[in-house]
C-alpha positions as CSV (number, residue, x, y, z in Angstrom):
1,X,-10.1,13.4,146.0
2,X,-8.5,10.4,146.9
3,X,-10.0,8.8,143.9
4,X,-8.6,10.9,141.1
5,X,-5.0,9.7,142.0
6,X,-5.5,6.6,141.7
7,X,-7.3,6.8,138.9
8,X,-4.4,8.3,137.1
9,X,-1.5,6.8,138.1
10,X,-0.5,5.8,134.4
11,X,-1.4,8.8,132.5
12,X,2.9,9.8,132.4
13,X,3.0,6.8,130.0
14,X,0.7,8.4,127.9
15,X,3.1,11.3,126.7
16,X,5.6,10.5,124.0
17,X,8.1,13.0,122.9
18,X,7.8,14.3,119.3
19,X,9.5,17.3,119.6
20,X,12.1,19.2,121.7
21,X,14.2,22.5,122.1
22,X,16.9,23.4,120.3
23,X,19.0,25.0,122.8
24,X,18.2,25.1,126.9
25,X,15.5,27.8,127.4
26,X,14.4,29.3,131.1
27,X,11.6,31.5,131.8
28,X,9.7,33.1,134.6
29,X,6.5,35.2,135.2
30,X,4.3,37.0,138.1
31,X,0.8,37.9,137.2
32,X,-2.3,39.0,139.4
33,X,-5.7,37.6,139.0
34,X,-8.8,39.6,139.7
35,X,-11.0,36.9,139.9
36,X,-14.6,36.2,141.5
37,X,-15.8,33.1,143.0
38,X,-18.9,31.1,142.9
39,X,-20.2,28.2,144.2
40,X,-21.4,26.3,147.0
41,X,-19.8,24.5,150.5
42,X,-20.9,21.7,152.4
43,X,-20.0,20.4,156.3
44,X,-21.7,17.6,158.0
45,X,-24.8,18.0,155.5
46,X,-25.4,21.6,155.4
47,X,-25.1,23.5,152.7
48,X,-23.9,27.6,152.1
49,X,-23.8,29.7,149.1
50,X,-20.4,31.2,149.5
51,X,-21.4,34.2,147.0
52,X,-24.6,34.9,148.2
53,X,-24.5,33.7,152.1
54,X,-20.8,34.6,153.1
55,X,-20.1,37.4,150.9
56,X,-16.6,36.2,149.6
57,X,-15.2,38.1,147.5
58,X,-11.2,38.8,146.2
59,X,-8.4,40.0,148.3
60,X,-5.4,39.5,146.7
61,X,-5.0,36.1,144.1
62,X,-1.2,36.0,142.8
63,X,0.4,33.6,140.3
64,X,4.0,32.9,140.2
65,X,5.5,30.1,137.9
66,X,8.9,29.2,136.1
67,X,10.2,26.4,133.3
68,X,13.2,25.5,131.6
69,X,12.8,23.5,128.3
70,X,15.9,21.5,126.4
71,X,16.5,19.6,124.2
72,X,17.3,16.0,124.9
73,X,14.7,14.1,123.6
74,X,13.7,12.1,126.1
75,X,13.7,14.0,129.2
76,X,10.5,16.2,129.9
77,X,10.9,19.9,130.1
78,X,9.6,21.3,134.0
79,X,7.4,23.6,134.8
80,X,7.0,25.0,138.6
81,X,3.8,27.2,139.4
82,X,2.7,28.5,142.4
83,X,-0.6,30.1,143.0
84,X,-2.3,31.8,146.4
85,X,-5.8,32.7,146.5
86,X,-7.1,34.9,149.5
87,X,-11.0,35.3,149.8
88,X,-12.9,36.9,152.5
89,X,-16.2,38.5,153.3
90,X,-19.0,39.2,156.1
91,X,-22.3,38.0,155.1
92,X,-25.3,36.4,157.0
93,X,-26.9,33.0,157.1
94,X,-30.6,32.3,157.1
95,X,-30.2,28.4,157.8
96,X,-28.0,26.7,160.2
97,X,-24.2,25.6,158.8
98,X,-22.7,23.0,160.5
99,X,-21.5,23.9,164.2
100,X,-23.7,27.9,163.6
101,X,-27.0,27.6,164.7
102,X,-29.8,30.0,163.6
103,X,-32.3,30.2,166.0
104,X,-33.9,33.4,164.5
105,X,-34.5,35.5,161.6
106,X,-30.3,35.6,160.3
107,X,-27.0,35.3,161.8
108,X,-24.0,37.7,160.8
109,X,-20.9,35.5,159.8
110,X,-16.8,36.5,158.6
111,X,-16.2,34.0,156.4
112,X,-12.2,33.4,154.8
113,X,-11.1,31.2,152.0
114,X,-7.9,30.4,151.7
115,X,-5.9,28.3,149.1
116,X,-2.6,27.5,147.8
117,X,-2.1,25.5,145.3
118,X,2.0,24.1,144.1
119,X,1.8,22.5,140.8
120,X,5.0,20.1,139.3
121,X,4.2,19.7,135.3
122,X,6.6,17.8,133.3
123,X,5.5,18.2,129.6
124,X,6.5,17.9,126.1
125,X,7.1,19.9,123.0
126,X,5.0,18.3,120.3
127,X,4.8,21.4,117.8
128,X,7.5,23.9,118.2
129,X,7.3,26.7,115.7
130,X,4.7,29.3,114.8
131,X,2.5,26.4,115.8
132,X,3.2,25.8,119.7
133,X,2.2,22.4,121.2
134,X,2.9,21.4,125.0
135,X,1.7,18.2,126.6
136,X,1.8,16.4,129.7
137,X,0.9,15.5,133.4
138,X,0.6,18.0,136.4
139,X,0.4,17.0,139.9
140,X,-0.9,19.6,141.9
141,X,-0.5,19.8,145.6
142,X,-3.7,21.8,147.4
143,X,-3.7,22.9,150.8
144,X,-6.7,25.5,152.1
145,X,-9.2,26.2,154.4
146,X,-12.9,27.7,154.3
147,X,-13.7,29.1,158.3
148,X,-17.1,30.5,158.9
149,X,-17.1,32.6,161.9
150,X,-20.1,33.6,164.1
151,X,-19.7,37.2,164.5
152,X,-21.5,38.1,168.0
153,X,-20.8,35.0,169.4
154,X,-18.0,32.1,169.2
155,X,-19.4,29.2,167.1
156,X,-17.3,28.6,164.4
157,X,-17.1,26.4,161.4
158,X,-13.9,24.8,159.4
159,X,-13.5,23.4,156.6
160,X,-10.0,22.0,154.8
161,X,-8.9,20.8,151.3
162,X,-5.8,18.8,151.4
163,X,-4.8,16.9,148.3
164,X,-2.5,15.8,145.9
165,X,-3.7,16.3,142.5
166,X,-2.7,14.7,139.2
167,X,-4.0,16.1,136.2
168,X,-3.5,16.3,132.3
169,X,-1.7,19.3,131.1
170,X,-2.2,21.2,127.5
171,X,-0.6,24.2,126.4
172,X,-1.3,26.3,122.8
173,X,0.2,29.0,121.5
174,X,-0.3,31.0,118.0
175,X,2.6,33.0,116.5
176,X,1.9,36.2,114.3
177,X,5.3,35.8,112.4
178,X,7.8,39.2,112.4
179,X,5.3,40.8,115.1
180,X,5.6,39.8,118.7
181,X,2.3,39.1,118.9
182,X,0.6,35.8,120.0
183,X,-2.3,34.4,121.5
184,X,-2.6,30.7,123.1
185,X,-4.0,28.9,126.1
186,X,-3.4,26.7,128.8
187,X,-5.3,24.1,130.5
188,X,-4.7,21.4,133.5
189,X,-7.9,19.1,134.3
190,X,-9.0,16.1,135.7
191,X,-12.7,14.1,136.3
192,X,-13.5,11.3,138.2
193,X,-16.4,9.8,140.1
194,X,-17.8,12.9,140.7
195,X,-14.9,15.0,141.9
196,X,-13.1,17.2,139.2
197,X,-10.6,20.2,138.9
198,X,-10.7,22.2,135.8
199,X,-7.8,24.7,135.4
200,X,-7.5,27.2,132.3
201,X,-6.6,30.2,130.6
202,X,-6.8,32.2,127.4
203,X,-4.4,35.0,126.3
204,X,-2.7,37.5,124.1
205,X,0.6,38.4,124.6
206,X,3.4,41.1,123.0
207,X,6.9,39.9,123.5
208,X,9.9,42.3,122.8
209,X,13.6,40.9,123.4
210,X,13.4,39.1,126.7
211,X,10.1,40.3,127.8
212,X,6.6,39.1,127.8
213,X,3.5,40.7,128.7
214,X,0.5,38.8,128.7
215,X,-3.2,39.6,129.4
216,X,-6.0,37.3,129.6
217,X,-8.9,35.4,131.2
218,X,-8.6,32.3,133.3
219,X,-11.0,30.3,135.4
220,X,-10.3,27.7,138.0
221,X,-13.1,25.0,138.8
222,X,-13.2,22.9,141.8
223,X,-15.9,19.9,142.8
224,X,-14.1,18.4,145.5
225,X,-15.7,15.9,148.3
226,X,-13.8,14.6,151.4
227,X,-15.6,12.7,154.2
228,X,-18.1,15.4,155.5
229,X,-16.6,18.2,153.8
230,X,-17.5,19.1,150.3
231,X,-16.3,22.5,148.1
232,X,-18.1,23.0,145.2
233,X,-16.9,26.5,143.5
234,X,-15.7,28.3,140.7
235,X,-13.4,31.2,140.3
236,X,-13.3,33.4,137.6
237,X,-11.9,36.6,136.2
238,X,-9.2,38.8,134.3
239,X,-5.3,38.4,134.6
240,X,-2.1,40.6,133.7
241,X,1.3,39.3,133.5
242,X,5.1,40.1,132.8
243,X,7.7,37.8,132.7
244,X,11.3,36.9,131.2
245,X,12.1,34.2,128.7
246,X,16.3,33.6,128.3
């Protein structure tokens, strides 16, 4: 993952102002995400299905995040965004997986993913009307860990993801004038030499004074490789959110 950083390390030149705030804006929202996970993981060459093997499946997956915009020109608006994703599960592997060993028919395993992921997004307002248009760069900071646990016994297996992420950022919205009512998307990715994160989501949302609900889909992709370790999976599912916009 190394790779994609420096592969990157230009792109803020890349985004030019066009547009800004009229007056200083701040905004903040929670959501949960019900999401399930797909995918494969690799250690020392051997390879698990983490649906189908481990059994992982969603605890708890929680999405905070907060902006202010303004509007000198030349100064990016900032975005913060935090999100945690807890997945466990007890399944059973048929082959060995890097320090298990299977001598016999399967081997019962409690398997936990965990991963946080801090994302810094500095961004632009290139359409700002019933037309909204956000770009910019995100660097994303990922720290988690996949352990595979022998159940009736005390082999174990870990494996980490610990990188600093930068990534393109796009943001649409669509106002339904007089109404409250909008739909948009958001979207932070990145692809290089065979590693790649793919972050987005699409939405509806009714906003009445101050407060905006939002309901939607989003989908987080990750194919990352790190010396012997190597997560390739993909999570995906519904989301709710309510937030405040000043």
């Amino acid at each position: 993952m190394r790779k994609l950083i420096l592969a990157v390390g230009g792109a803020m030149a890349l985004t030019a102002p066009l547009a800004s705030a009229d007056v200083v804006g701040l905004g903040a929202n929670v959501s949960y995400w019900d999401s399930d996970l797909s995918g494969k993981a690799a250690s020392n060459g051997d390879v698990v299905d983490v649906e189908n093997d481990l059994d992982l499946s969603s605890d708890s997956n929680a999405n905070l995040s907060a902006y202010i915009e303004h509007p000198i020109p030349l100064l990016p608006n900032v975005r913060l965004n935090y999100t945690t994703i807890e997945q466990s599960g007890r399944g059973e592997l048929g082959a060995n997986f890097d320090n298990i060993i299977v001598l016999s028919g399967v081997t019962e395993v409690q398997s936990d993913l965990d991963l946080d992921q801090l994302d810094l997004t500095l961004y632009y307002e290139i359409l700002d009307n019933w037309v909204n248009l956000d770009l910019g760069l995100t660097v994303r900071d990922m720290d988690g860990e996949l352990t595979v646990q022998e159940v009736n016994g005390t082999a174990a297996s870990e494996s980490e993801i610990d990188a600093v992420v930068p990534m393109g950022y796009l943001a649409a919205r669509f106002d339904l004038p007089l109404t409250g009512v909008s739909v948009g998307g958001e979207a932070n990715l990145i692809s290089f030499d065979g590693d790649s994160v793919y972050d987005y989501n699409a939405y509806g949302q009714y906003e009445i004074a101050m407060l905006q609900l939002r309901a939607g889909y989003r989908e987080i992709s990750i194919d990352y490789e790190d010396d012997d370790d190597k997560l390739d999976v993909d999570l995906g599912g519904p989301f709710v959110s309510a937030g405040v916009r000043f």
